[in-house]
Structure formats: structure tokens, C-alpha cells
N, CA, C and O of each residue as an XYZ file, in Angstrom:
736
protein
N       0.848     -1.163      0.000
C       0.000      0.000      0.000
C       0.901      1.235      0.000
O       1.824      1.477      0.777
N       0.464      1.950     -0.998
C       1.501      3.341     -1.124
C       1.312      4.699     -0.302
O       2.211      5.533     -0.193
N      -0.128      4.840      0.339
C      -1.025      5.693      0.980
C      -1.965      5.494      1.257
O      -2.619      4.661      0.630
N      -2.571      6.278      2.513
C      -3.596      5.801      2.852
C      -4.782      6.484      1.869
O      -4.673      7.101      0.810
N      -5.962      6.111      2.670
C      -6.719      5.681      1.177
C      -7.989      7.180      2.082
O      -8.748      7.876      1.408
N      -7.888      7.262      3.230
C      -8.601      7.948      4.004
C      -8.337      9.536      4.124
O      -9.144     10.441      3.910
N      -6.787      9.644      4.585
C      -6.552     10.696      4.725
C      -5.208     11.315      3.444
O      -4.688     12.429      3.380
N      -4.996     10.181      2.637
C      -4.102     10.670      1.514
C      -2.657     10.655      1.577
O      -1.778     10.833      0.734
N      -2.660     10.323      3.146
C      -0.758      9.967      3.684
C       0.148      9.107      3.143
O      -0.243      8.080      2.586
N       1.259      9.370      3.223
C       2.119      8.261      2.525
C       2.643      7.651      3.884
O       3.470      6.789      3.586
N       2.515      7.735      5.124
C       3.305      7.429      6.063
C       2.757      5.965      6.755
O       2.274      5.844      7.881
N       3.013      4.731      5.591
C       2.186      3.283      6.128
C       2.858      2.759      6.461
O       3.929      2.948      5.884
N       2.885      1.685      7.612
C       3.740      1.296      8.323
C       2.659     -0.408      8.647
O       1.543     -0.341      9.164
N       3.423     -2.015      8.136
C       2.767     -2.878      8.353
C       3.685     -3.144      9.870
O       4.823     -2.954     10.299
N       2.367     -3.707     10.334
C       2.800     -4.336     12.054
C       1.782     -5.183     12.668
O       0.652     -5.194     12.179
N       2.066     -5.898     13.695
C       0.751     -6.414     14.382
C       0.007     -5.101     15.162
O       0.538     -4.156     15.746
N      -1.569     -5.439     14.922
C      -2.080     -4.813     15.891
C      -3.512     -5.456     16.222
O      -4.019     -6.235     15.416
N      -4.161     -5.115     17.433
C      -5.074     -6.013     18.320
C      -6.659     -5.649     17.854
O      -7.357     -4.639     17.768
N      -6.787     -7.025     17.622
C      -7.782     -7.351     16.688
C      -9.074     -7.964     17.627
O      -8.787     -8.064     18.820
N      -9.990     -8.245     17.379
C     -11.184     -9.126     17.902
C     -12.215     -9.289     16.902
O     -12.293     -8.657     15.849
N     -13.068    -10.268     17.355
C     -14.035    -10.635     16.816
C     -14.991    -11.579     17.691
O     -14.646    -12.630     18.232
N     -16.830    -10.728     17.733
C     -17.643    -11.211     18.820
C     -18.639    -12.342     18.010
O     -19.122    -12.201     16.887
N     -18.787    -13.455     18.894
C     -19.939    -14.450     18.310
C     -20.470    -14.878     19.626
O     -19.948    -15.426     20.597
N     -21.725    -14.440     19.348
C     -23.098    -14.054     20.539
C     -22.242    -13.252     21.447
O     -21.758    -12.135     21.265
N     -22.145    -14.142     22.577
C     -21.713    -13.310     23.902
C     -20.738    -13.302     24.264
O     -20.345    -12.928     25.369
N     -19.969    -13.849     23.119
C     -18.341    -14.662     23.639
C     -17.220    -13.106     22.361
O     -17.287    -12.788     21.174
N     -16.708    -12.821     23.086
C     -15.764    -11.920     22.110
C     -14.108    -12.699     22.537
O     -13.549    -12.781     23.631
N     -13.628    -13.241     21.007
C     -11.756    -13.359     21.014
C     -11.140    -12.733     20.235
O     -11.424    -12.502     19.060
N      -9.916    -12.293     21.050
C      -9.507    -11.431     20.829
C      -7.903    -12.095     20.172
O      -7.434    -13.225     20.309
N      -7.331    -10.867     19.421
C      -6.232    -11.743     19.072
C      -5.477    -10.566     18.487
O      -5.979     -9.463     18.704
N      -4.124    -10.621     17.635
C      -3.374     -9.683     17.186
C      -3.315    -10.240     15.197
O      -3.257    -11.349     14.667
N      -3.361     -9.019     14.711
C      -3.137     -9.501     13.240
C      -2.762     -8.620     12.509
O      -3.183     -7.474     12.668
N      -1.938     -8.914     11.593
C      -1.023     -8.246     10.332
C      -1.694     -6.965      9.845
O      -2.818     -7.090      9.358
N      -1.151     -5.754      9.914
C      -1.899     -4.592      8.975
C      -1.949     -3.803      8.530
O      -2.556     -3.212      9.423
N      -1.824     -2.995      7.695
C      -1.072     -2.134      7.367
C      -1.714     -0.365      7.918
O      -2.722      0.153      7.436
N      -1.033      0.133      8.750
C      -1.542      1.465      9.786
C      -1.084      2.987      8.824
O       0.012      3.030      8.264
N      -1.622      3.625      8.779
C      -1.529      5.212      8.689
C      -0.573      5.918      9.886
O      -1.005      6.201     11.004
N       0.451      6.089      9.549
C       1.057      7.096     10.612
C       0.124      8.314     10.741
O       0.387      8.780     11.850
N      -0.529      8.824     10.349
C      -0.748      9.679     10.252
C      -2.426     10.301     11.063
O      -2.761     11.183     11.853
N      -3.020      9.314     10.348
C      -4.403      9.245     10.925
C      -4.682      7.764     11.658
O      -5.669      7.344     12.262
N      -3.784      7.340     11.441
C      -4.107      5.836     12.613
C      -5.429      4.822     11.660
O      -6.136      4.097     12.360
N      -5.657      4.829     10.284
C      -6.313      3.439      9.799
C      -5.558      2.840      9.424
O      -4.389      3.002      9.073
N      -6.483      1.773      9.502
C      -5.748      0.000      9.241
C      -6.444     -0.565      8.325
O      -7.664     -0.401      8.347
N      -5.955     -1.210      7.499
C      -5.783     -1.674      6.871
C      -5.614     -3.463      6.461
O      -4.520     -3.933      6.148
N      -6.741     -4.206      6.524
C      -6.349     -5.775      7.019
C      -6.718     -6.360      5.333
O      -7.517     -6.080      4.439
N      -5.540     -7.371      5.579
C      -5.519     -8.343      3.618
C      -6.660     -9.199      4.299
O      -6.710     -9.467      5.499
N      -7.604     -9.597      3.291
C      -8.743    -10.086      3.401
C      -8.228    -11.883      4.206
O      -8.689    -12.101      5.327
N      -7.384    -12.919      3.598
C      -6.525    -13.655      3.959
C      -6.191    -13.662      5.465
O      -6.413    -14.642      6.176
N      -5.704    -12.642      5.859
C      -5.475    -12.257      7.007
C      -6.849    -12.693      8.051
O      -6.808    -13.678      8.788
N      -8.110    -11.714      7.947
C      -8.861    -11.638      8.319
C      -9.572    -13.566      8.564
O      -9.912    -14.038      9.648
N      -9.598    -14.087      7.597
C     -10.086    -15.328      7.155
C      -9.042    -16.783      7.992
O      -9.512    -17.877      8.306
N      -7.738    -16.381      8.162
C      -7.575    -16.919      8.566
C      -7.467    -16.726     10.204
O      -7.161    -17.641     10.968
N      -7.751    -15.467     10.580
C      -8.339    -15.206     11.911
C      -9.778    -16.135     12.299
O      -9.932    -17.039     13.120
N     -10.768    -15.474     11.307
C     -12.045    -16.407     11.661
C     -11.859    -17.899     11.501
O     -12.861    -18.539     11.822
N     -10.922    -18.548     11.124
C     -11.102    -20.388     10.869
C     -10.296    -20.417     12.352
O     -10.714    -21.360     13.023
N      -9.171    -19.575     13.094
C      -9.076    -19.865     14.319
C      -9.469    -19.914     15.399
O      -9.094    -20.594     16.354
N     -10.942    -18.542     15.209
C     -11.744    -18.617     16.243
C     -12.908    -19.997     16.103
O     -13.356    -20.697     17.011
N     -13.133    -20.053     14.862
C     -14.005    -21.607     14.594
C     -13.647    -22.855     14.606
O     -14.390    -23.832     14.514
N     -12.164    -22.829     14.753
C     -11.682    -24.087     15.946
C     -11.436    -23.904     17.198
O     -11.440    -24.899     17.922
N     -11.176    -22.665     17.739
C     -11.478    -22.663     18.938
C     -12.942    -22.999     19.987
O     -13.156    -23.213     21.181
N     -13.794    -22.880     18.620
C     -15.346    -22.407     19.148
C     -15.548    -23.922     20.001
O     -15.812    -24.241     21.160
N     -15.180    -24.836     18.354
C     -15.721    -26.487     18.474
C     -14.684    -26.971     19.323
O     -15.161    -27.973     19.857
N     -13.293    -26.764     19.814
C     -12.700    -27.300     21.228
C     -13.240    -26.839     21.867
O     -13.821    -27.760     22.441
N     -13.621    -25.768     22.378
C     -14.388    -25.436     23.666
C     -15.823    -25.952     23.544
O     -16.330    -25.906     24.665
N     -16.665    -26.416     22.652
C     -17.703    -27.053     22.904
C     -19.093    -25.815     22.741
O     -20.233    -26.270     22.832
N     -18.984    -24.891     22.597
C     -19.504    -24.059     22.673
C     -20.856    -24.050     21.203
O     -20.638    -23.831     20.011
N     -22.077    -24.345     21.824
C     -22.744    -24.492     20.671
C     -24.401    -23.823     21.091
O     -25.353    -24.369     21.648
N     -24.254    -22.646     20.633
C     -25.587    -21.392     20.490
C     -25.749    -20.991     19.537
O     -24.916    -20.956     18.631
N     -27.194    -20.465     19.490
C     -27.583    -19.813     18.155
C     -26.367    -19.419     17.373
O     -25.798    -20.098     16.519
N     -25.896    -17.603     18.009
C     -24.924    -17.191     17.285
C     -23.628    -17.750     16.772
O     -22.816    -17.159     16.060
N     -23.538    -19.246     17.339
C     -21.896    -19.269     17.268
C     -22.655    -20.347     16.078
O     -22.012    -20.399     15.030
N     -23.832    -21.139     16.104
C     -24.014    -22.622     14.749
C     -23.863    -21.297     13.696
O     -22.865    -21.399     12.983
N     -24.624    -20.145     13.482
C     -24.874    -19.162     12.067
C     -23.053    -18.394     11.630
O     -22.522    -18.045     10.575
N     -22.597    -18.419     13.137
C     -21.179    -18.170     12.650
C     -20.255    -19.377     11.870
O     -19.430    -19.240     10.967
N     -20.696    -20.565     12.543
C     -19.647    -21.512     11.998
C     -20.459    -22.041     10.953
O     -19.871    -23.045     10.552
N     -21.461    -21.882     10.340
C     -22.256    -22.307      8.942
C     -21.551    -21.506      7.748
O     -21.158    -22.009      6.695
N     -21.472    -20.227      8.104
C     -21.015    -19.173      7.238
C     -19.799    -19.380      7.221
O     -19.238    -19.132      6.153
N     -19.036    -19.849      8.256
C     -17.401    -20.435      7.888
C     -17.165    -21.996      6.836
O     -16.127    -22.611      6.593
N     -18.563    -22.253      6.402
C     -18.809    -23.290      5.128
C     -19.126    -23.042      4.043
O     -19.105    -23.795      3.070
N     -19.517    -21.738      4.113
C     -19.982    -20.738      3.316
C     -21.385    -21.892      2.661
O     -21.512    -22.247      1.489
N     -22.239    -22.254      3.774
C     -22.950    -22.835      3.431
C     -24.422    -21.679      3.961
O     -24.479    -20.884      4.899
N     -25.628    -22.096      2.729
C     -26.856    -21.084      3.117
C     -27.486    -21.731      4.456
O     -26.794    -22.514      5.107
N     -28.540    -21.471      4.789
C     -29.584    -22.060      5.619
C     -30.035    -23.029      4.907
O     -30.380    -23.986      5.600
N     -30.144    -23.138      4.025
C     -31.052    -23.705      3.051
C     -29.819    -24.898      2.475
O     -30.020    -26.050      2.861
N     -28.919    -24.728      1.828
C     -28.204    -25.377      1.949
C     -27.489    -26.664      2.857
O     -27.228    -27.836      2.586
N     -27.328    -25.847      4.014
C     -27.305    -26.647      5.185
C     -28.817    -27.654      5.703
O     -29.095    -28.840      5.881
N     -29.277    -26.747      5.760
C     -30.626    -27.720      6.082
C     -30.994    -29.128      5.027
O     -31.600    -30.131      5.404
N     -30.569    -28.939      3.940
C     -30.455    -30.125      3.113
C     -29.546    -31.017      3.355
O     -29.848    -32.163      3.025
N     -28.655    -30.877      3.768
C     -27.020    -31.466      4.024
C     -27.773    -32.185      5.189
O     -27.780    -33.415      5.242
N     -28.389    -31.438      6.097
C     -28.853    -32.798      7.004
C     -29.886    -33.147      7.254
O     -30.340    -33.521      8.335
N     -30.500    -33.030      5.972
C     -32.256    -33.394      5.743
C     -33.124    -33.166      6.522
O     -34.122    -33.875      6.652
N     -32.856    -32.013      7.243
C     -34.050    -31.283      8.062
C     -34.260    -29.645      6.944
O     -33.455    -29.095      6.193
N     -35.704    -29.299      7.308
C     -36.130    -28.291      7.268
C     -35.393    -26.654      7.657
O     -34.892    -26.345      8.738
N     -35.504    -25.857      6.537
C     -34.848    -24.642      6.459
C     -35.309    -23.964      8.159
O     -34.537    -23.508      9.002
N     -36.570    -24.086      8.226
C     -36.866    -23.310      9.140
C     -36.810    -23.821     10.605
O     -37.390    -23.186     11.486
N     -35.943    -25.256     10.954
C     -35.364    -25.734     12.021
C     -34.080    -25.577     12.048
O     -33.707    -25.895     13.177
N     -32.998    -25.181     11.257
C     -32.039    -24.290     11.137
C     -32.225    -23.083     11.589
O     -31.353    -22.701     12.369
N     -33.142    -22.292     11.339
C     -33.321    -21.027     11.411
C     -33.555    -20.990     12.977
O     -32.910    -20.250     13.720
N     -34.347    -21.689     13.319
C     -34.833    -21.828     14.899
C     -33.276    -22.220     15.405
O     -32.853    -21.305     16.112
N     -32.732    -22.826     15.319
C     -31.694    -23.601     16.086
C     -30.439    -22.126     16.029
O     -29.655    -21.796     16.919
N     -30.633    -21.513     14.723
C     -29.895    -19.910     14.821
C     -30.124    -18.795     16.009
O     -29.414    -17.892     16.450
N     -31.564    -19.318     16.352
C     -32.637    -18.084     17.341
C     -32.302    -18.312     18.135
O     -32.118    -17.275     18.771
N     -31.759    -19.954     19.205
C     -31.539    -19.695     20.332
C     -31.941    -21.367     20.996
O     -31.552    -21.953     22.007
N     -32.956    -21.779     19.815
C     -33.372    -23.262     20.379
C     -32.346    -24.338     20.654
O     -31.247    -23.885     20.334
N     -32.259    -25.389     21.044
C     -31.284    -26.273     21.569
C     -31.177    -27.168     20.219
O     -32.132    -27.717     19.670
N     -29.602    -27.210     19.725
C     -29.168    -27.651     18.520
C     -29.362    -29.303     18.822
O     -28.913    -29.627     19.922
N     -29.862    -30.232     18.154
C     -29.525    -31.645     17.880
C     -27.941    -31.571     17.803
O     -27.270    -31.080     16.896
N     -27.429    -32.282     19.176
C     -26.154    -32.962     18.645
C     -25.716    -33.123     17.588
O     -24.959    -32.294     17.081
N     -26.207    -34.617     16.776
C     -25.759    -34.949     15.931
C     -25.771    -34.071     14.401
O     -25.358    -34.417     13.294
N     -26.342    -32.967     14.803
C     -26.593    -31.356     13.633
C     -24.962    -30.732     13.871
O     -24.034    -30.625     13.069
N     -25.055    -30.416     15.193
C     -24.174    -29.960     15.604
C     -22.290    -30.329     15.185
O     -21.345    -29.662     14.763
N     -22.503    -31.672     15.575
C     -21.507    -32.566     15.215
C     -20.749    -32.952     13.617
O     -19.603    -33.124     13.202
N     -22.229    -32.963     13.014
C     -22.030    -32.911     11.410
C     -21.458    -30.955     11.075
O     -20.906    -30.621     10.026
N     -21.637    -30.402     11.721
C     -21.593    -28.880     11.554
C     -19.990    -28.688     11.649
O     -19.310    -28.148     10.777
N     -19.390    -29.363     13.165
C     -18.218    -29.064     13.294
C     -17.173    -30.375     12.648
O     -16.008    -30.277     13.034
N     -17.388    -31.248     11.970
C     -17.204    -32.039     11.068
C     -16.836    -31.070      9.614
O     -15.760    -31.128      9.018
N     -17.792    -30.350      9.297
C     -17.821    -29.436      7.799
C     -17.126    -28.665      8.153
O     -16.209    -28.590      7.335
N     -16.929    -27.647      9.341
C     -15.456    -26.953      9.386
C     -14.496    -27.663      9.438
O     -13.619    -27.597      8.576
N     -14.464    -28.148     10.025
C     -12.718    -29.254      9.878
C     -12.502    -29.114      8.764
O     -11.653    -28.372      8.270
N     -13.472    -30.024      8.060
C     -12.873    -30.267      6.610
C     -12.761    -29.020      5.965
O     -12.012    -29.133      4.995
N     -13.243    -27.758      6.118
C     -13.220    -26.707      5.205
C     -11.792    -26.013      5.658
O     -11.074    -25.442      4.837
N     -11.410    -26.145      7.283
C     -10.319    -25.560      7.777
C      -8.827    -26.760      7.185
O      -7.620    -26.529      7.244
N      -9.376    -27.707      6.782
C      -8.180    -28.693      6.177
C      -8.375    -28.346      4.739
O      -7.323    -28.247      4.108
N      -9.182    -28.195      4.253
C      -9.304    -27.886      2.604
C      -9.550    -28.504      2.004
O      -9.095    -28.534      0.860
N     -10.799    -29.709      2.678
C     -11.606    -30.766      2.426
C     -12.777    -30.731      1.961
O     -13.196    -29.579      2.078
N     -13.394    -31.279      1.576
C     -14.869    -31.515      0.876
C     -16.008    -33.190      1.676
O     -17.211    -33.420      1.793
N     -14.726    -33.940      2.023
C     -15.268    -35.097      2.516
C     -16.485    -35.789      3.291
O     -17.087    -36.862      3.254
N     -16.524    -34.466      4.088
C     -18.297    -34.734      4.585
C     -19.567    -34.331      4.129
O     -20.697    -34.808      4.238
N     -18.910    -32.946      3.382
C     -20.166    -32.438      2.806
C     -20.121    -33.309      1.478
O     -21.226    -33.393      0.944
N     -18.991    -34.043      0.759
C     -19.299    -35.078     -0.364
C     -20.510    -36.032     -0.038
O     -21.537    -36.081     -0.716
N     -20.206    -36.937      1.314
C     -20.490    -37.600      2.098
C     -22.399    -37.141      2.256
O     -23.348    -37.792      1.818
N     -22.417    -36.214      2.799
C     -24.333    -35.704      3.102
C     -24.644    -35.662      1.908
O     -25.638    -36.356      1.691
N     -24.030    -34.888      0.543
C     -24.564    -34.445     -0.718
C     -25.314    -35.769     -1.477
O     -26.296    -35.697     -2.215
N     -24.457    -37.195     -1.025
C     -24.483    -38.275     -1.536
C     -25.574    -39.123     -0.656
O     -26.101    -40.144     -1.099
N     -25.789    -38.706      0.351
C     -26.884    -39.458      1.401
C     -28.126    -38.379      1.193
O     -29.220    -38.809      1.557
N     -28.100    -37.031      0.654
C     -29.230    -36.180      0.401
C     -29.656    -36.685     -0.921
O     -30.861    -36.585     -1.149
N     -28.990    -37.152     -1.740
C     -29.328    -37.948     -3.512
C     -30.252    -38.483     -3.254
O     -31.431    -38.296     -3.554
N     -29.260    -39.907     -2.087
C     -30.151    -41.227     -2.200
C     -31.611    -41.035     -1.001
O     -32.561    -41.806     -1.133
N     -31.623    -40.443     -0.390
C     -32.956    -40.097      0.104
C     -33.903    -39.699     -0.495
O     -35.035    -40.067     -0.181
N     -33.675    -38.847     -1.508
C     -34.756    -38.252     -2.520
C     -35.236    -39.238     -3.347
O     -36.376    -39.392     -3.785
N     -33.861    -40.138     -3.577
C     -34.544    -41.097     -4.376
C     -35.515    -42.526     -4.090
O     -36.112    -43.407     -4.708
N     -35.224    -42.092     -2.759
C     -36.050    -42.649     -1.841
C     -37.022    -42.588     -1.402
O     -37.594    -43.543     -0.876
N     -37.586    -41.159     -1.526
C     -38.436    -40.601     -1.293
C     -39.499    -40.588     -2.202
O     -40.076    -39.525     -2.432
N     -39.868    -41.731     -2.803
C     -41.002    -42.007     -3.846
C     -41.591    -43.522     -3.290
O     -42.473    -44.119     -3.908
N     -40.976    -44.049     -2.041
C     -42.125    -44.967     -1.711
C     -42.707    -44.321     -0.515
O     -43.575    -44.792      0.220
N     -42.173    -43.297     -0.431
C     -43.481    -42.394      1.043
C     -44.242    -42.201      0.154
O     -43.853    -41.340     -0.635
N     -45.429    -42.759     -0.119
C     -46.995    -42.289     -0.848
C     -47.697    -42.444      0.534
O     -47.239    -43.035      1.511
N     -48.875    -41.815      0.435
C     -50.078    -41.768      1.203
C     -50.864    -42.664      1.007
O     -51.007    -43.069     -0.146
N     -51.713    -43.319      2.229
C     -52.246    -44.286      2.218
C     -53.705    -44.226      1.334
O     -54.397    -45.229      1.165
N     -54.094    -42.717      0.737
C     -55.552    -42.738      0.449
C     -54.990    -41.935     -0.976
O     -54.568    -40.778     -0.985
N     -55.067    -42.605     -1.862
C     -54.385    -41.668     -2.951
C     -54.989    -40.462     -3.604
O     -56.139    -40.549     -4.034
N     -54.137    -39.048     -3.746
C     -55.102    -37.908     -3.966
C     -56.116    -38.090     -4.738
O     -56.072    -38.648     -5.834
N     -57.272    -37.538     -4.103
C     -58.161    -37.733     -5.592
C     -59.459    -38.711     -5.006
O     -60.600    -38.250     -4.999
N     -59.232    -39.795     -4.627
C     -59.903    -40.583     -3.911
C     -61.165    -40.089     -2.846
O     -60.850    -39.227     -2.025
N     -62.185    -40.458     -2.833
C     -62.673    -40.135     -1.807
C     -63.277    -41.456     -0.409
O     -63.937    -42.453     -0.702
N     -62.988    -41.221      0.539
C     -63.460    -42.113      1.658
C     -64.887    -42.211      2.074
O     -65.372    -41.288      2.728
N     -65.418    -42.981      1.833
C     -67.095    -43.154      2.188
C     -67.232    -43.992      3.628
O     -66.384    -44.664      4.215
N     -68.476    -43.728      3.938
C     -68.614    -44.499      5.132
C     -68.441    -46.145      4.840
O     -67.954    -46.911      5.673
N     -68.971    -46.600      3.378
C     -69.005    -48.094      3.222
C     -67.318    -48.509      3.194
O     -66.802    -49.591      3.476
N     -66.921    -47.723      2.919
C     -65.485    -48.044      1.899
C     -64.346    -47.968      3.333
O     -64.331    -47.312      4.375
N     -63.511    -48.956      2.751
C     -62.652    -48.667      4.426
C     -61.133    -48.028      3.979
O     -60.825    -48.637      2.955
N     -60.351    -47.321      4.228
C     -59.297    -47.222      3.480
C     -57.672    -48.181      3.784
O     -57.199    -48.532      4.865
N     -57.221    -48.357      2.614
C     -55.815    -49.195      2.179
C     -55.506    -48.442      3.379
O     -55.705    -47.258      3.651
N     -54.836    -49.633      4.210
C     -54.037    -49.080      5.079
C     -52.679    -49.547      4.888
O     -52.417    -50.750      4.863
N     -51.639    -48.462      4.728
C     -50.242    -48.690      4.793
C     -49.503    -48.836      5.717
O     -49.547    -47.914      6.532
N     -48.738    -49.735      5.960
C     -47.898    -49.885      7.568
C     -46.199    -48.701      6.577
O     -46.011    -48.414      5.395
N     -45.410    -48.398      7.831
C     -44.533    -47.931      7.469
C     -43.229    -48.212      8.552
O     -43.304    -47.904      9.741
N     -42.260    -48.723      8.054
C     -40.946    -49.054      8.979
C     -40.288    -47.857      9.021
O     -40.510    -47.010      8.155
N     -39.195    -47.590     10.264
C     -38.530    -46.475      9.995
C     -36.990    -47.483     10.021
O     -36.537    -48.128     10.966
N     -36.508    -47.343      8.804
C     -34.871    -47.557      8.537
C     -34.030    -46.745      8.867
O     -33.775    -45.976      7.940
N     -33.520    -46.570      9.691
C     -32.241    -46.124      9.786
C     -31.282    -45.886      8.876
O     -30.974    -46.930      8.301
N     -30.362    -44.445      8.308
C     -29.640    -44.737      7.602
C     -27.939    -44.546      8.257
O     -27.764    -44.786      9.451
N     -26.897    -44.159      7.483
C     -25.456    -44.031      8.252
C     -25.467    -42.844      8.332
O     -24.420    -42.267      8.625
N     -26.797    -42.034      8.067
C     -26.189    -40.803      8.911
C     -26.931    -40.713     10.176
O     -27.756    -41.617     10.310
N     -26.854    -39.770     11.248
C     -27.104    -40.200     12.257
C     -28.307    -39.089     12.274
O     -29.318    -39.149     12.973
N     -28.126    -38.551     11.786
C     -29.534    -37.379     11.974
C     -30.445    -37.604     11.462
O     -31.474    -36.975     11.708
N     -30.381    -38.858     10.316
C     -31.619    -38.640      9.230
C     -32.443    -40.142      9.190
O     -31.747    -41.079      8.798
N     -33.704    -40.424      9.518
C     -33.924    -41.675      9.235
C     -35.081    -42.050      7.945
O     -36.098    -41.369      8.081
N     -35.123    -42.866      6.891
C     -35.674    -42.952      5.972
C     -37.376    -43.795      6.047
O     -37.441    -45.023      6.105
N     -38.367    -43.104      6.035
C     -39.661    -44.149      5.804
C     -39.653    -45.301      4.619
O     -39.687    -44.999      3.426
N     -39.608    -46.510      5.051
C     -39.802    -47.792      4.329
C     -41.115    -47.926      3.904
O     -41.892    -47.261      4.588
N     -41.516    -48.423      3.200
C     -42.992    -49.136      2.893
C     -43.109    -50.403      3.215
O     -42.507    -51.081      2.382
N     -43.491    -50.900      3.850
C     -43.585    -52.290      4.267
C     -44.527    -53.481      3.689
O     -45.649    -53.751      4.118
N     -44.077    -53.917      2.986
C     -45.310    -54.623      2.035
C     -45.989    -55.971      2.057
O     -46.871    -56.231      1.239
């Protein structure tokens, strides 16, 4: 940087200086690379810089165990994954994500798959979210023997009794998601 960009100075000087960043109620703090204004005192942070600040506070988050609204919407966005996105990845509903953002008590095994997808994103992996993308396929494709027991269209009379369908619940290898069988 040749000058600052604020006050027009040439007097930049790179150094550490003390940085933070708050998720919900928890603020860490830390020191990082930047380039300062002698002059008027702005800073200046390489985007890199910044990024690899946030993947340290989002392993710090998941060693300390720490799992609230604000910190699941912080470490989702460190997947650069949507709501919507995510909520597919573990075959729940957009708007039980959204709740679990507000404050409600996260499913473990949500949770777990969550700090699983940072790892791999803080290693420069793809492996779990390969892993859900490939168990979100085969569910859908699965999802054509859940029919209803009275087929649309149909109507139920008092004489008439209706097809009754039994339904198993299968288990699949992921741990959050379980698949309706048809049982025949």
C-alpha cells in the first residue's frame, strides 16, 4: 500500500495490531497483520489475514464445545454454506435451522455434522459435505415410496374402508436422518 486511502498519507507502516471478533456473547480477541496510517491511525487488514483469523476462532469455538444460536450461524457461514443449503445437508427443514440460529437447543448430531464441515473446510476438504450431498441424492430417491395411504383424488365413504399402509422407519449411516420404508 503506497497511501492511505482515508486521509491521503504516505506514512504506512505494516505491524501487528489487536484485533477481535464477537460471536453471541463470547468476544476473542487476538493480534493480526496490517497495514496502519502514521498519520491518521487506519488500518488496513488483507482479506486472507482476516479469514484466517475467523477459521481460528471456529476451531477454537468447536474445542471449547460451545454451541448457540450465534456461534451454529457463525460456523455455517465459515462453510460458506446457506440455511437452506445446510438444512439439506442434514435433511431437516430450512426453518429448524433457522430456529436452532434463534436460540433453540441444537440436535447434537446437527451440531456434530456442523463441526465435522469446518474441519474439513479448515483442512481444505470436501469429505463430509461429499459424504451428506451423496446421502441427500439417495434419500430423494427414496423418497417415492413415502406415498399416502388414500391416494389424492380418492374419496373415503362411510361403506369403503381405506388401504391401510404400515410404514418401517430404517435407519440410515447418517445419524440425523432416518428414511420411511414401505412395508409390504
Amino acid at each position: 500500500m503506497e497511501w492511505c486511502h482515508f486521509c491521503k498519507g504516505k506514512d504506512i507502516s505494516h505491524r501487528m495490531v489487536p484485533y477481535s471478533i464477537s460471536v453471541g456473547a463470547r468476544t476473542f480477541p487476538g493480534q493480526i497483520e496490517a497495514d496502519v496510517c502514521g498519520q491518521c491511525g487506519e488500518e488496513y487488514y488483507n482479506i486472507r489475514t482476516l479469514i484466517t483469523f475467523d477459521a481460528g476462532v471456529a476451531c477454537q469455538i468447536i474445542d471449547e464445545g460451545i454451541s448457540d444460536g450465534p456461534t451454529l450461524t457463525f460456523l455455517r457461514k465459515q462453510t460458506s454454506l446457506t440455511e437452506a443449503q445446510f438444512a439439506r445437508l442434514l435433511g431437516t427443514r430450512t426453518a429448524t435451522v433457522t430456529r436452532w440460529e434463534q436460540g433453540a437447543p441444537i440436535d447434537p448430531a446437527a451440531w456434530n455434522t456442523l463441526c465435522n464441515l469446518v474441519r474439513d473446510a479448515m483442512n481444505g476438504r470436501t469429505t463430509t459435505r461429499d459424504q451428506l450431498r451423496a446421502e441427500a441424492d439417495q434419500l430423494s430417491a427414496h423418497s417415492s415410496l413415502m406415498k399416502p395411504a388414500i391416494p389424492h383424488g380418492k374419496r373415503v365413504t362411510e361403506n369403503s374402508t381405506p388401504q391401510r399402509i404400515r410404514y418401517r422407519l430404517r435407519l440410515t449411516a447418517h445419524p440425523y436422518r432416518a428414511v420411511m420404508a414401505r412395508v409390504k
